[in-house]
N, C-alpha and C positions, 0 to 999 in steps of 0.2 A: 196090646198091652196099654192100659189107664196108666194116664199118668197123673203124677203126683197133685197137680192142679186139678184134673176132674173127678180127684176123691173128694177132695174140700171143697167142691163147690157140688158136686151132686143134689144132698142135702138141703144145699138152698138157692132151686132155680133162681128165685128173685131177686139173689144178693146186687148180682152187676145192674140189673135195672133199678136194683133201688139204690146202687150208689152211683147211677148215671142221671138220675134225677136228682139226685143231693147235689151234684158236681154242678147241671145245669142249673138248676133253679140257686144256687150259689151266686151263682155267676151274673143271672140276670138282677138277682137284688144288689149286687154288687154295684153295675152297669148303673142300674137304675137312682143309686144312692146317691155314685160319683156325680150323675147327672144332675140329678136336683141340685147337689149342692154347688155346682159350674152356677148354677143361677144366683148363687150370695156375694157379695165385696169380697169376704176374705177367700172363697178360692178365685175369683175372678184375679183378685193382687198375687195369690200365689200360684198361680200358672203363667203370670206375665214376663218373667224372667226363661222357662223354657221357650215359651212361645216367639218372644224377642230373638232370639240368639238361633232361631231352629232357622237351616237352611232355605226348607219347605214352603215356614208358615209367617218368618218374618215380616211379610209382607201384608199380616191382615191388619197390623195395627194402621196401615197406612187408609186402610177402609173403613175401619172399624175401630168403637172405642173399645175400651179396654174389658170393659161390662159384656159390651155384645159380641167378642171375640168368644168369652169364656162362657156364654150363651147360648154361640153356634156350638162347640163342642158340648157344651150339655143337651142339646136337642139330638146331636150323632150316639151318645152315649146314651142317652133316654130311648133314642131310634134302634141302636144296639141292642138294646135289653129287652124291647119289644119284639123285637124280629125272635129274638132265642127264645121268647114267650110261647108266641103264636105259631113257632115252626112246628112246635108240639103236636098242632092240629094240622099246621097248613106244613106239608111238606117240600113244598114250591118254595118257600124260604128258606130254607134249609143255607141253600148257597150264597144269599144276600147275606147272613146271619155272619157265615163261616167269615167273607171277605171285610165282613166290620170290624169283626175279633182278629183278625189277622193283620189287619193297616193299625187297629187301634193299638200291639204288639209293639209293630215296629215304630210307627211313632213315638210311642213310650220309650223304647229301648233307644231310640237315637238319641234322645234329649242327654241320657246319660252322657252321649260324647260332644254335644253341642251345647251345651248346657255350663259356664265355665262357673267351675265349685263347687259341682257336682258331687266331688268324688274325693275324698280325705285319707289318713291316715290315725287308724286308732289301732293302740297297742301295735304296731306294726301291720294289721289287718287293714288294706284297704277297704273304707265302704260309701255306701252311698246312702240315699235318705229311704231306700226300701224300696220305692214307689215300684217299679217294676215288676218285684214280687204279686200282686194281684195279675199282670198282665199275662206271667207263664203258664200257669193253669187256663187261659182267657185264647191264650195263642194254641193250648194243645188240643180246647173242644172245636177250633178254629179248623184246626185240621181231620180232627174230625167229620163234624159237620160237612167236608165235602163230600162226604158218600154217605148213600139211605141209612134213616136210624133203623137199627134191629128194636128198638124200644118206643115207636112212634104209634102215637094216639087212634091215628087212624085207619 
């Protein structure tokens, strides 16, 4: 017995592959955006306050100035988006790609609790400033990514 899913998608073998490369190729200009812009003053100022207060990473200001903190993370994030690039062809990345998106998750997601101001009340709705929201989608190809693509280039 078919079921209800493989009548609606019969019709169009391509759909999941053509929204598996939407999802990807999202992602990577995502990665690639965030990155560039880790290389200007004003994100370098505006990550300096997670960066500060994070458990982890506190300690790079003690190495590094403030410019080349938010530097390093644009060259991880630029490195990120290249990896989910080139896995397309090269499948051997595949697993470097996965565990970028997946530290890059949790890093994100800590900041929310290390991070003090993070987190307000509006309308009674607690929220925060979003940031996160790009990472969830970032954390699921993540998991992904750990097993062969059914939709790989090569």
């Amino acid at each position: 017995m078919k079921s209800i899913i493989s009548y609606i998608t019969a019709p169009f073998p391509q759909l999941a592959r053509f929204g598996y490369y939407i999802s990807l190729l999202s992602i990577v200009l995502i990665m690639l955006w965030i990155g560039f812009f880790k290389f200007t003053p004003t994100e370098a100022a505006g990550i300096k306050p997670l960066v500060e207060n994070h458990f982890l990473l506190f300690w790079l200001y003690d190495v590094l100035n403030v410019q080349q903190v938010s530097n390093l993370f644009g060259v991880i994030e630029i490195t990120t988006g290249l990896l989910l690039l080139f896995s397309l062809k090269y499948d051997v990345l595949r697993p470097f790609a996965a565990l970028c998106l997946i530290a890059t998750f949790l890093i994100t997601f800590s900041f929310l609790f290390t991070t003090p101001g993070m987190w307000s009340i509006v309308d009674g709705v607690p929220i925060t400033n979003f940031m996160i929201l790009k990472d969830i989608p970032m954390l699921g190809l993540g998991f992904m990514y750990l097993r062969p693509s059914p939709y790989s280039l090569t």
